[in-house]
C-alpha positions as CSV (number, residue, x, y, z in Angstrom):
1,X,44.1,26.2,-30.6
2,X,42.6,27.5,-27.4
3,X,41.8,25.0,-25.5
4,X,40.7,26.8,-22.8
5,X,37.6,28.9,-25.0
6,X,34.1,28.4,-23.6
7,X,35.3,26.8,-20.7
8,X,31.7,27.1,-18.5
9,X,31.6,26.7,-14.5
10,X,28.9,23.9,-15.2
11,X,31.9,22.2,-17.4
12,X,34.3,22.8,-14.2
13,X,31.9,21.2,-11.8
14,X,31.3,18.3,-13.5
15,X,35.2,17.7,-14.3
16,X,36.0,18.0,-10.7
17,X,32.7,15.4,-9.7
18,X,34.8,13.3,-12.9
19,X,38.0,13.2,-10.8
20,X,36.0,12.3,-7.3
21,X,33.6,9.7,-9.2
22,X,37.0,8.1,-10.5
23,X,38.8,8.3,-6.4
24,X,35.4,7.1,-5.3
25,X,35.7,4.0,-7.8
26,X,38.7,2.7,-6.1
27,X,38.2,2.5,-2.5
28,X,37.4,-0.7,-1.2
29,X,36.0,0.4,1.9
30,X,32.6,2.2,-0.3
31,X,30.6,-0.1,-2.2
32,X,30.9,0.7,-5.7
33,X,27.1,1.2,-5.9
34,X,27.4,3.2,-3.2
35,X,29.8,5.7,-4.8
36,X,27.8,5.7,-8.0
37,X,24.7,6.8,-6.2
38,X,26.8,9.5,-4.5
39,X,27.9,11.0,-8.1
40,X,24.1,10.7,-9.2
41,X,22.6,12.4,-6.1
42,X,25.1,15.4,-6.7
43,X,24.6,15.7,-10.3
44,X,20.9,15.9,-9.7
45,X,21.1,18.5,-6.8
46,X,23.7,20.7,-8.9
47,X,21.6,21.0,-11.5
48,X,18.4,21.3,-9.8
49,X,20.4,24.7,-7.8
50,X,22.1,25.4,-10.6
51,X,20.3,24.5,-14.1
52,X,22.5,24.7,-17.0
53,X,21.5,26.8,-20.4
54,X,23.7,27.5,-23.1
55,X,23.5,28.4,-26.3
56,X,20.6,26.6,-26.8
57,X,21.7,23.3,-24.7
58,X,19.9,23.0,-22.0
59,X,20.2,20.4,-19.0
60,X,18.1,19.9,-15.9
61,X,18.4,17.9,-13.2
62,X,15.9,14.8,-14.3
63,X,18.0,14.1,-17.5
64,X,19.9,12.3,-15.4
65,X,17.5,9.7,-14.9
66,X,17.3,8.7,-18.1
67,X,20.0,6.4,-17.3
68,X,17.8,4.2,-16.0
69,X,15.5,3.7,-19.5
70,X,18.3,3.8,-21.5
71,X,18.1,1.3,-24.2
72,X,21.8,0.3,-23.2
73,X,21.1,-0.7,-19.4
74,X,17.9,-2.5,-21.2
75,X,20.2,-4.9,-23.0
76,X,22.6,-5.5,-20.4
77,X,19.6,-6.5,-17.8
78,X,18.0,-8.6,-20.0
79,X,21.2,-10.3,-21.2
80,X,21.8,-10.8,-17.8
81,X,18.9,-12.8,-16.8
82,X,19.1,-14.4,-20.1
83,X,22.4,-15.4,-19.2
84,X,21.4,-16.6,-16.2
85,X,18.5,-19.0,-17.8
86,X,21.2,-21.1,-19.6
87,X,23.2,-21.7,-15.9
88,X,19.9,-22.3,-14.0
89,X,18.7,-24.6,-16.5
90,X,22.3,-26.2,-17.6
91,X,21.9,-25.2,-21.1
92,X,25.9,-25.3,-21.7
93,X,26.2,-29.0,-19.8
94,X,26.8,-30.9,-22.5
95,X,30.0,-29.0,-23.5
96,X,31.4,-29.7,-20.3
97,X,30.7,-33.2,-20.3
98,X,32.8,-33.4,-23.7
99,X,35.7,-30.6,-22.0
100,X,35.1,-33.4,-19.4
101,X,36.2,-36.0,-21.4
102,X,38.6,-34.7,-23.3
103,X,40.9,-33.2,-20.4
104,X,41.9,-36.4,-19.4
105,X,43.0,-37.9,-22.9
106,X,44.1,-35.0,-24.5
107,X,44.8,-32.4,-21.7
108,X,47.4,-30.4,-23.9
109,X,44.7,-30.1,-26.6
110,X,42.3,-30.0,-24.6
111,X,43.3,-26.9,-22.8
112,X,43.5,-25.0,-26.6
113,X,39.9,-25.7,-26.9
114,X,38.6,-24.7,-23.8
115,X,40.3,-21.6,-24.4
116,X,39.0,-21.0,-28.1
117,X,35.6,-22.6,-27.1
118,X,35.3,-19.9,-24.1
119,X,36.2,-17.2,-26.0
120,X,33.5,-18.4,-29.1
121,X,30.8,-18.5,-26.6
122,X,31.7,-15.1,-24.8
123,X,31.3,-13.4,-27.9
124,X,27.7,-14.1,-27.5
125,X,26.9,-15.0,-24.3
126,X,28.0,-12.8,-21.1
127,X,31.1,-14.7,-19.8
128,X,30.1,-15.3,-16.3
129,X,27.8,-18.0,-17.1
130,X,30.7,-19.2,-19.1
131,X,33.5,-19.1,-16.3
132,X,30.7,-21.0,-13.8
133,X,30.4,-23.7,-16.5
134,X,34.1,-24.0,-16.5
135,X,35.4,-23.4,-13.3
136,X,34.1,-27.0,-11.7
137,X,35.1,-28.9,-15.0
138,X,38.5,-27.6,-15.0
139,X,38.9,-27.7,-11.4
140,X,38.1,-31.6,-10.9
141,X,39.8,-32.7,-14.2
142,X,43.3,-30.9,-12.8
143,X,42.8,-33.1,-9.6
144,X,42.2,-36.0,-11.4
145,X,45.2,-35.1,-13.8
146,X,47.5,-34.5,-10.9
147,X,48.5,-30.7,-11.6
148,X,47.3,-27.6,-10.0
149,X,44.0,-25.8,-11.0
150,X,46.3,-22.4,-11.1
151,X,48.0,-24.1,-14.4
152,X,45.0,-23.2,-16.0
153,X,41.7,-21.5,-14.2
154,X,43.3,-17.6,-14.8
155,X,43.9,-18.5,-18.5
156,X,40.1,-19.7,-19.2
157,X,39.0,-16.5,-17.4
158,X,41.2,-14.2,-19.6
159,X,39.7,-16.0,-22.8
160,X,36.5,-15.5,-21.8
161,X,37.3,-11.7,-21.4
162,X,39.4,-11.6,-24.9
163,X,35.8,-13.3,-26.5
164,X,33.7,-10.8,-25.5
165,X,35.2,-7.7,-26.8
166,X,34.7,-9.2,-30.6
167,X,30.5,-8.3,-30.6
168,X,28.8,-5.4,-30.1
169,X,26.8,-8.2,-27.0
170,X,29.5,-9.4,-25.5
171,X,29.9,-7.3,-22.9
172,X,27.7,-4.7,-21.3
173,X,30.7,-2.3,-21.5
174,X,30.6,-3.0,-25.6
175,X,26.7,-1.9,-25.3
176,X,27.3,0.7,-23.3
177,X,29.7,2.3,-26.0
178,X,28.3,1.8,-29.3
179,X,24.9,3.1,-27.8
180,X,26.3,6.3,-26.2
181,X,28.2,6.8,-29.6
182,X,24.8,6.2,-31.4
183,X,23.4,9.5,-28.9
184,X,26.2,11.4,-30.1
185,X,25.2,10.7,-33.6
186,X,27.2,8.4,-34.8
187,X,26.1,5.8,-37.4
188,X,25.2,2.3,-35.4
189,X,27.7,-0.6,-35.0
190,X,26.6,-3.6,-36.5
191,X,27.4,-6.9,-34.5
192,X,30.2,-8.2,-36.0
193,X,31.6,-4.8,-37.0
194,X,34.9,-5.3,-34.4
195,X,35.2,-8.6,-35.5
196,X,37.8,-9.4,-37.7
197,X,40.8,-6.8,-35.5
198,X,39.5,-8.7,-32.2
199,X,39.6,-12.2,-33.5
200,X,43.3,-11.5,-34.9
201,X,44.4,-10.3,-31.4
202,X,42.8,-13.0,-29.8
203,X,45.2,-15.7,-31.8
204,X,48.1,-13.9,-30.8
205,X,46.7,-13.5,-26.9
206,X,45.6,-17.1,-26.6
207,X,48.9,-18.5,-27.9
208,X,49.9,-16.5,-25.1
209,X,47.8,-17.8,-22.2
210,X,48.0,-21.5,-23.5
211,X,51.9,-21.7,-24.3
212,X,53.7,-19.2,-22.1
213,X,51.6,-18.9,-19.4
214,X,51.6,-22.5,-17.7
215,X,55.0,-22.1,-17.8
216,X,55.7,-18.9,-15.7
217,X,52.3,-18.9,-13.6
218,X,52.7,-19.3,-9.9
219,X,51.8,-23.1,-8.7
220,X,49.1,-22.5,-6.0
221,X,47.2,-23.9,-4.0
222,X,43.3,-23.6,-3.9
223,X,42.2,-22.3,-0.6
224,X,40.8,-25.4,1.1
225,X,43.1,-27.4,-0.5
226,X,43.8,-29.6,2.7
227,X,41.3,-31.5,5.5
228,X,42.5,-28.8,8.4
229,X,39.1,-27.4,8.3
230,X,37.4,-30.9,8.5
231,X,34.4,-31.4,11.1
232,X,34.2,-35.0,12.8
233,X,31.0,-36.0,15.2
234,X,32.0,-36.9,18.0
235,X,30.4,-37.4,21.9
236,X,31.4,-35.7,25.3
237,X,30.7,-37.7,27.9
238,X,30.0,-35.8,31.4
239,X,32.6,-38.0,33.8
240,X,30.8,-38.3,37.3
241,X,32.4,-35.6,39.7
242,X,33.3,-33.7,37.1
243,X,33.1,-29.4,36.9
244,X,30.3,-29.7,34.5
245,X,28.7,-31.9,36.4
246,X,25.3,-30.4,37.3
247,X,25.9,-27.2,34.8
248,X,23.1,-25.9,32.5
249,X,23.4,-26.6,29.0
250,X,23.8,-22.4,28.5
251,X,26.4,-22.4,31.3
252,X,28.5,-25.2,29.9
253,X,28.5,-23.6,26.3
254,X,29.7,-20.7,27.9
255,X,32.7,-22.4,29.5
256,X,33.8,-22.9,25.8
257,X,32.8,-19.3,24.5
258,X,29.9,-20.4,23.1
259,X,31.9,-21.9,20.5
260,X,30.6,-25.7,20.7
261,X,27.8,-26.0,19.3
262,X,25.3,-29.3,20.9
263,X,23.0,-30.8,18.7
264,X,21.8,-33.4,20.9
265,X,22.2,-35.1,24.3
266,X,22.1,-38.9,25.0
267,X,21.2,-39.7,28.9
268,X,22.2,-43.0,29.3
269,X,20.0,-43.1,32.9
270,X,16.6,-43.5,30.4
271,X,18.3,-44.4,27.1
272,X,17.0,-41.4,25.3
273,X,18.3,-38.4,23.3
274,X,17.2,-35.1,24.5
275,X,16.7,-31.8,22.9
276,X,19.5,-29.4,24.9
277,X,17.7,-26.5,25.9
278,X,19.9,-23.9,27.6
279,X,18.0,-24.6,30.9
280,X,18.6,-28.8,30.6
281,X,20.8,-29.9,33.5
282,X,23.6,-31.8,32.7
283,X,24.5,-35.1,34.6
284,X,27.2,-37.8,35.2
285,X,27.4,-40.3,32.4
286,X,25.2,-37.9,30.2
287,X,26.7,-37.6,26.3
288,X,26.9,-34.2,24.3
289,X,26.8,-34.5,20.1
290,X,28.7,-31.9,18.8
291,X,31.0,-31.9,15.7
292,X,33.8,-30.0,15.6
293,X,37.3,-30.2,14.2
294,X,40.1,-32.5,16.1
295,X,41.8,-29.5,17.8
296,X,38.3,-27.8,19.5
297,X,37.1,-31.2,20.2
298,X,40.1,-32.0,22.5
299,X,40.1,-28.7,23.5
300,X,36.2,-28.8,25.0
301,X,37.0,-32.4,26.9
302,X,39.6,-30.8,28.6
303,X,37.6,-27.7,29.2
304,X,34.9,-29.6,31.0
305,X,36.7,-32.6,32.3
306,X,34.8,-34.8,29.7
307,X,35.8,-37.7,28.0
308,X,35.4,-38.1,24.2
309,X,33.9,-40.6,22.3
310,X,33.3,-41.7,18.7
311,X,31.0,-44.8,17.7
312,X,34.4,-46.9,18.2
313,X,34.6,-45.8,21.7
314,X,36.8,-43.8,23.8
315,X,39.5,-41.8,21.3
316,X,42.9,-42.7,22.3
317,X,45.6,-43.6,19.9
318,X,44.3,-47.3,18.8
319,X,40.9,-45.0,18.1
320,X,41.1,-41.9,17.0
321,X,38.5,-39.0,15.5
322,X,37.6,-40.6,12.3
323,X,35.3,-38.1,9.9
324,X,31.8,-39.4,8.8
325,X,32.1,-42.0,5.7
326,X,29.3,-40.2,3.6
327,X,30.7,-37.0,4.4
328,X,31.7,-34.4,1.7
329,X,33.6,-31.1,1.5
330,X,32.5,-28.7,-0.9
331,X,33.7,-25.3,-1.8
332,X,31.1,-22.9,-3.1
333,X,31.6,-19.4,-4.9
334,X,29.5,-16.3,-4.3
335,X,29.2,-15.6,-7.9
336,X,27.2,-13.0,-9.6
337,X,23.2,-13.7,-9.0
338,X,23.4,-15.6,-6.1
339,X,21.0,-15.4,-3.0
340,X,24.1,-15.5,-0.9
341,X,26.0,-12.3,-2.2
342,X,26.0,-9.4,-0.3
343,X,24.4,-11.1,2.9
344,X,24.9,-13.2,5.7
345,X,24.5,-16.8,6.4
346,X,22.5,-16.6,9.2
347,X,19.9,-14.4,7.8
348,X,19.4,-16.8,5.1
349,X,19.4,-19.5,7.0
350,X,21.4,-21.5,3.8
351,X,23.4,-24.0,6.1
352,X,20.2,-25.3,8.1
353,X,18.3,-25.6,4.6
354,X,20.5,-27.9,2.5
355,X,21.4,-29.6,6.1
356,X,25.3,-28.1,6.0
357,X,27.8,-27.3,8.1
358,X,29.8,-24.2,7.9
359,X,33.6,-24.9,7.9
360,X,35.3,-21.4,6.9
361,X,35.1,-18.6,4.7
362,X,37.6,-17.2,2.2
363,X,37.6,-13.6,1.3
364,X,40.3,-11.7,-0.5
365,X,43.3,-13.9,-0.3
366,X,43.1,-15.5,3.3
367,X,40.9,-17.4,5.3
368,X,39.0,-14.9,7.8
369,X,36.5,-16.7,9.2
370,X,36.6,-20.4,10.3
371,X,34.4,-23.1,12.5
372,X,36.9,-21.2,15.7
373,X,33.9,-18.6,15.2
374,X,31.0,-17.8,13.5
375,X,30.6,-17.6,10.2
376,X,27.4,-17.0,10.2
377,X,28.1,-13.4,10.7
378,X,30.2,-12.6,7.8
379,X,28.5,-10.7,4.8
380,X,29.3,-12.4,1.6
381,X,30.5,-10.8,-1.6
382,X,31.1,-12.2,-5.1
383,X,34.0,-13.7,-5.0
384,X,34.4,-15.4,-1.9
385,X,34.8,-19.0,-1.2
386,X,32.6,-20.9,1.9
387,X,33.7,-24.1,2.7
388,X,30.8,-26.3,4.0
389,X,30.5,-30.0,4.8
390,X,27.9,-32.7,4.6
391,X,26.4,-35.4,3.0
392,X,27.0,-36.6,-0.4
393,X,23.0,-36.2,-1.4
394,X,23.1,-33.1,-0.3
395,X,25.9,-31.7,-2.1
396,X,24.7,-33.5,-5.2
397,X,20.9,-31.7,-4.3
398,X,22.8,-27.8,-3.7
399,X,24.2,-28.6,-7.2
400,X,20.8,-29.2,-9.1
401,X,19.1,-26.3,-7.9
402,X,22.0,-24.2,-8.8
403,X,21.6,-21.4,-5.9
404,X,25.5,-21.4,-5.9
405,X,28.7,-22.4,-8.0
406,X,29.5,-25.6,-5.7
407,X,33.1,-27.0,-6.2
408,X,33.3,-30.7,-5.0
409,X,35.9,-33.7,-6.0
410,X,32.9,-35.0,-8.7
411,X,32.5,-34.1,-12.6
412,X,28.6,-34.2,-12.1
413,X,27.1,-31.9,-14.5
414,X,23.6,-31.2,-14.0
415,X,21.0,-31.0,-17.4
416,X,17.7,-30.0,-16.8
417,X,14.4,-30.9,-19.1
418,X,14.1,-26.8,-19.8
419,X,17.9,-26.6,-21.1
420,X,17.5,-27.4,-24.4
421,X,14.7,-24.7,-24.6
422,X,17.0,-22.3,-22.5
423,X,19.5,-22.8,-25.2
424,X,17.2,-22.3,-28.2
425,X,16.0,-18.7,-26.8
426,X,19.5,-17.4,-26.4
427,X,20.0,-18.3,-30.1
428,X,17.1,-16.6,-30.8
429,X,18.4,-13.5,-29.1
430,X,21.6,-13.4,-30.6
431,X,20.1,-14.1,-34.4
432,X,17.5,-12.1,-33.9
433,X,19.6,-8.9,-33.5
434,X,22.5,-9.8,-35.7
435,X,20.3,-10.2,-38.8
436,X,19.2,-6.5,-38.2
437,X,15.4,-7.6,-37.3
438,X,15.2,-5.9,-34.3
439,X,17.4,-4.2,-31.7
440,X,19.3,-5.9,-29.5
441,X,17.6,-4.7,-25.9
442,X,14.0,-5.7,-28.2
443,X,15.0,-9.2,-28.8
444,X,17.1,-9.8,-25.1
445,X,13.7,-8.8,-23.3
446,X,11.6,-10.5,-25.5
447,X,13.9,-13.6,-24.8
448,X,13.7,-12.9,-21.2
449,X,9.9,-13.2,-21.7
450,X,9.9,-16.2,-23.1
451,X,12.0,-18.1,-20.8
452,X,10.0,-17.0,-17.7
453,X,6.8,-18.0,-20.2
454,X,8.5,-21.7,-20.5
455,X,9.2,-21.8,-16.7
456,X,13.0,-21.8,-17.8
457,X,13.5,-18.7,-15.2
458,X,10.9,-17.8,-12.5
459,X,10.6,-13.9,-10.8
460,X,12.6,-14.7,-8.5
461,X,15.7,-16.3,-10.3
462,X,15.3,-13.1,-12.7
463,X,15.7,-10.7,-10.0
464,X,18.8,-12.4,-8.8
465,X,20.3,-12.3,-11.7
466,X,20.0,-8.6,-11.6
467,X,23.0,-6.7,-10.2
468,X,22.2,-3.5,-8.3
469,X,26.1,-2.7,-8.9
470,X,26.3,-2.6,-12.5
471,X,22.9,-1.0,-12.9
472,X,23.8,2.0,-10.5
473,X,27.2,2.1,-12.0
474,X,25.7,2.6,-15.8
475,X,22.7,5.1,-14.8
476,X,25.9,6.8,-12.9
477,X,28.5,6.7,-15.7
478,X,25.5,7.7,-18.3
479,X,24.4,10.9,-16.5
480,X,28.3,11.8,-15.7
481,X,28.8,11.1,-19.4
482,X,26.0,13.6,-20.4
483,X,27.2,16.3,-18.0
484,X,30.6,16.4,-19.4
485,X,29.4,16.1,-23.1
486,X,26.5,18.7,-23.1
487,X,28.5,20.7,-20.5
488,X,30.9,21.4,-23.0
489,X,33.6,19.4,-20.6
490,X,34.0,16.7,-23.0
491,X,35.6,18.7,-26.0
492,X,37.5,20.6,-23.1
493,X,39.3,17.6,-22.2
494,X,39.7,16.4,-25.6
495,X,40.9,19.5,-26.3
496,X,44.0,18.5,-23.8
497,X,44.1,15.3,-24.7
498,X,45.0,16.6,-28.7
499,X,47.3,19.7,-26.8
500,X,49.5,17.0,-25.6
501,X,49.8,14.5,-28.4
502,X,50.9,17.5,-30.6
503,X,52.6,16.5,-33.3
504,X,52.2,13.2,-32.9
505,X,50.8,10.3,-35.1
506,X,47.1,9.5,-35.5
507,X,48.4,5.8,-34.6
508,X,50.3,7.7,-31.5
509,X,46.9,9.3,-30.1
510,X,44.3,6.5,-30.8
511,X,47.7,3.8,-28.9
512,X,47.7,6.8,-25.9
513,X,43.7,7.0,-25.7
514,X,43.8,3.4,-25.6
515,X,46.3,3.0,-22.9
516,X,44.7,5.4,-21.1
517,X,41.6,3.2,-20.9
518,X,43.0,0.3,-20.2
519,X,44.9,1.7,-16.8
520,X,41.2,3.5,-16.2
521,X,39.6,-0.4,-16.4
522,X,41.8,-1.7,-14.0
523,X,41.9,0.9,-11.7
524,X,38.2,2.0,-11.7
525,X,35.0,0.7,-13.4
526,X,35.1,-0.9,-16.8
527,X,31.6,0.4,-17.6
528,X,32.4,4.4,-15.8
529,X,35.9,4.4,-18.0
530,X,33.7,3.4,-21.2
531,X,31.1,5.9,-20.7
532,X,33.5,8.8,-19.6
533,X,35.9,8.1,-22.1
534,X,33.3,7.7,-25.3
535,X,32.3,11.4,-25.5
536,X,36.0,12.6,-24.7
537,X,36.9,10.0,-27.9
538,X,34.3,11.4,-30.4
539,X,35.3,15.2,-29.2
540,X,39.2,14.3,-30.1
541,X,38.1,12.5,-33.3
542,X,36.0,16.0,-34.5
543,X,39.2,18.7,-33.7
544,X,41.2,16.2,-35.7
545,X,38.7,16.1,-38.8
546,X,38.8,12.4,-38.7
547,X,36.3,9.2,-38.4
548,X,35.0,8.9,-34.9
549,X,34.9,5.2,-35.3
550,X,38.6,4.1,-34.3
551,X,38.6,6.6,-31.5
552,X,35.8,4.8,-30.3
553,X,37.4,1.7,-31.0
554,X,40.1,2.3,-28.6
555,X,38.0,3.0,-26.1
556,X,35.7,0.1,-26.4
557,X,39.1,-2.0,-26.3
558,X,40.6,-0.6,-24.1
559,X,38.5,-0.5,-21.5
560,X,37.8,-4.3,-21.9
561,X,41.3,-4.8,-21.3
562,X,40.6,-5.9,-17.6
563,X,43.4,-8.2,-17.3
564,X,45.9,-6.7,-14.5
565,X,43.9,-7.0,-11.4
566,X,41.3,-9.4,-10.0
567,X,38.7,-6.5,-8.8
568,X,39.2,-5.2,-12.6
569,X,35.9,-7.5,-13.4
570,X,34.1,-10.1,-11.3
571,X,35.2,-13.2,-13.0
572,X,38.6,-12.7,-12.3
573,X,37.2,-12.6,-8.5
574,X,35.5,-16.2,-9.4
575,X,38.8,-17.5,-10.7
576,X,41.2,-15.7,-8.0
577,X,38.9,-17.6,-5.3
578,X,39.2,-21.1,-7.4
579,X,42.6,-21.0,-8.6
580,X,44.0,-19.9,-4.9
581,X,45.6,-16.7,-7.3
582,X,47.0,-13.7,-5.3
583,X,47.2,-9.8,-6.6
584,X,50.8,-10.4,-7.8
585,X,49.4,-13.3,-10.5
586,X,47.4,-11.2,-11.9
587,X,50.0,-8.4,-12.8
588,X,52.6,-11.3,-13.6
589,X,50.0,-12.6,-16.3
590,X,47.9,-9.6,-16.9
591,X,50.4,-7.0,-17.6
592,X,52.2,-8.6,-20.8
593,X,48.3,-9.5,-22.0
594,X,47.5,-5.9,-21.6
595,X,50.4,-4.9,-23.6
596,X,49.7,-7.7,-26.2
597,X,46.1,-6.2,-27.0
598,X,47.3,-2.7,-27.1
599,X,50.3,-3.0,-29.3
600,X,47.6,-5.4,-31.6
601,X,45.3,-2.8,-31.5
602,X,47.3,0.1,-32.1
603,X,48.9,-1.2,-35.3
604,X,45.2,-2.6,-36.4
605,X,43.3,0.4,-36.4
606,X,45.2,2.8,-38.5
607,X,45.2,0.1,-40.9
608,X,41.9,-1.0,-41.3
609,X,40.4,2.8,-41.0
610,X,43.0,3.6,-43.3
611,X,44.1,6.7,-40.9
């Protein structure tokens, strides 16, 4: 076979923007959104220079577009805000409170059933909401229990991932493929169509994360895990004859770098606490509320010749810095939907709303930002962890409204009046379009509806659920995916693909196609491997003269196979943050899970297909 025939220099272009789209994917310096926009722009102004025409396939520049009606971005937006009506109204609370329970009798057990009962619900339901529900329950039931969150956080978040390749919902990259296959002409998946070769991997892969896993896993440490980072109120009084002793409030904030921050100042002349404008002159005997950790607190009395106080007196040995009784530390996760991701604090202004304090921020691994400077600076992403302190109400209050994923030392699981309701309409959905009654984007957005109707969602909460990301990165992946099928560069590369695996098995090509896309799914995007890889699957499927369905299989699978790193899909960024997990845990536990599926999958296949 001549692989090489009708090789076009439309098909060569849009192999070589293929290769760039994939480099672009993996740089962590461009936004991902970024880079998809980049492929989009130059497949619309090739085309629009250059339009493509061949024997009778045509291809303009504003096909590319389509991408953002497509029926397949429809369902994965509306399952998205769906999913995010359950978490905003605490639809899947009462399962936690049981998990809850349970953890601390049975934890053995226990653990088995969170990990079956995450994988049951991700078939169904996108599995961040799922991982959120989780991640506080497990966290505060392993303190309780006296082991390490690590033992089992990466587990849950692998089960969740494992549930959601068994429906044609469960993921958006599971949408994304059956509905490009449907464009190429290919008979429709039904819902449960994957179901039986998933669900028989998935026993063998969460025997795997419940049994052998605890016992090699690294035992870490979550990243605030100690009180270093603590803040403690505390007063500097101004000692007569002292440097600061007639200074401005602005010049002695600047003796310190502007890093102590003055709430208030007591003049003990008039028994009154004054507002410290940057112009306020400071004198003898006058007292300075800040809050600060130990080490900056002695660090500013020394600075300014001040003596430090705490509501026991002067701090000495027989009285020293002592944190606030109702005071609470709190980790909260930028997950997926939140008004914090992708911004900063102080343009927010989310501290001075719930009445917070900023302690630190962890990003990737390490703490990069603490109280030492300003946090209020640093733009957020999904993923990272803020540390914040403050009262117990207000912790309690940041978890009701559910802006963010807050982890705290309570169990408190908040049920709202609208959840049950919440709950019903996601039924709905998923019934709906299993039963054949309408299609699956029709019944999500019709769910969507509803719940805004029922004041379960408002505008707002629906537009944060969005995420610009994964919408750029499907209209992207589409419009590349029609370029290199209409193009004719789809059967080219099949063409190679089939070159190579000569004489091979028809087990041995769908196991390499397979592999391929898993390796794709951890390097690059999940949902850009899918889409590329579809067309390429169907072409290999049609020079072999077999069914197109395991090929497509393999990449579906495949590509969900995001196991070996934690930017290989954003919950393993929610559980990396929680768990304290570093790169190396995730290619310790990932790897072998990987190769698990694939082998599962590659001996399924072939047998159920009969090929």
């Amino acid at each position: 076979m001549d692989i090489l025939v009708d090789l076009n220099t439309h098909a060569v272009a849009v192999m070589s923007l293929t290769v760039v789209a994939l480099f672009l994917f993996t740089r962590d310096t461009i936004p991902i959104e970024t880079s998809s926009l980049v492929i989009l722009v130059a497949l619309t102004i090739g085309f629009a220079l250059f339009p493509f025409n061949n024997d009778d396939i045509s291809l303009e520049a504003g096909d590319f577009y389509s991408g953002f009606g497509h029926e397949a971005l429809i369902a994965v937006c509306a399952l998205m805000i769906a999913g995010h009506g359950l978490v905003r109204t605490g639809a899947l609370e009462p399962v936690g409170r049981i998990l809850s329970r349970m953890w601390l009798s049975y934890p053995k057990f226990t653990s088995l059933i969170t990990l079956l009962l995450g994988a049951i619900l991700s078939a169904f339901i996108n599995n961040v909401p799922i991982v959120i529900l989780l991640l506080p329950i497990l966290t505060t039931v392993s303190i309780r229990a006296k082991m390490l969150p690590s033992k089992v956080l990466m587990p849950m978040g692998f089960a969740t991932l494992i549930g959601g390749m068994s429906t044609t919902i469960g993921t958006s990259t599971n949408l994304l493929v059956v509905s490009v296959a449907v464009d190429m002409g290919l008979d429709s998946f039904g819902m449960f169509d994957f179901f039986v070769p998933v669900s028989i991997a998935a026993v063998i892969a969460i025997l795997y994360l419940w049994l052998i896993v605890p016992l090699f896993i690294a035992n870490r440490v979550a990243p605030f895990s100690d009180s270093s980072h603590r803040i403690f109120s505390a007063k500097l009084m101004i000692v007569k004859d002292s440097i600061s002793e007639g200074m401005s409030i602005e010049e002695i904030q600047k003796k310190t770098d502007n890093l102590m921050k003055i709430s208030r100042l007591y003049r003990s002349s008039s028994d009154m606490y004054i507002f410290p404008t940057k112009n306020l002159i400071v004198q003898a005997e006058d007292m300075l509320v800040v809050a600060d950790t130990p080490e900056n607190l002695k660090s500013y009395e020394t600075i300014l010749g001040a003596a430090l106080y705490t509501t026991l007196g002067a701090v000495d040995k027989e009285h020293p810095l002592q944190a606030d009784e109702d005071q609470q530390i709190a980790e909260i996760i930028i997950s997926q939907g939140s008004r914090l991701s992708n911004t900063q604090l102080k343009k927010t202004h989310f501290l001075e709303r719930n009445h917070l304090l900023g302690l630190a921020v962890h990003k990737s691994g390490r703490v990069v930002k603490t109280i030492l400077k300003d946090i209020s600076e640093v733009t957020l992403k999904v993923g990272d962890v803020l540390l914040v302190q403050g009262k117990g109400e207000h912790i309690q209050e940041l978890k009701k409204n559910r802006e963010v994923l807050v982890l705290d030392a309570t169990s408190d699981v908040i049920h709202s009046k609208k959840a049950p309701i919440a709950f019903l309409i996601m039924l709905g959905i998923v019934v709906v379009s299993a039963m054949g009654i309408l299609p699956i984007a029709i019944s999500a957005t019709c769910g969507v509806l509803l719940m805004l109707l029922t004041n379960c969602l408002n505008w707002k909460d629906a537009s944060n659920a969005l995420n610009v990301q994964v919408i750029l990165v499907v209209v992207a992946s589409l419009a590349l995916g029609q370029a290199l099928l209409k193009t004719g560069a789809a059967a080219y590369l099949a063409g190679i693909f089939v070159s190579l695996m000569d004489g091979s098995s028809t087990t041995m090509m769908i196991s390499g196609l397979m592999l391929l896309m898993a390796i794709m799914t951890n390097i690059v995007s999940n949902n850009a491997a899918a889409v590329i890889g579809t067309p390429i699957a169907i072409g290999i499927a049609q020079q072999l003269n077999l069914p197109a369905e395991p090929f497509v299989l393999a990449v579906l699978f495949g590509a969900n196979m995001s196991y070996a790193t934690p930017m290989a899909y954003k919950t393993n960024l929610l559980v990396m943050s929680a768990g304290g997990y570093t790169f190396n845990d995730f290619l310790k536990v990932g790897i072998p899970l990987t190769l698990i599926m694939w082998l599962t999958f590659s001996w399924l296949l072939p047998v159920l297909y009969n090929i």
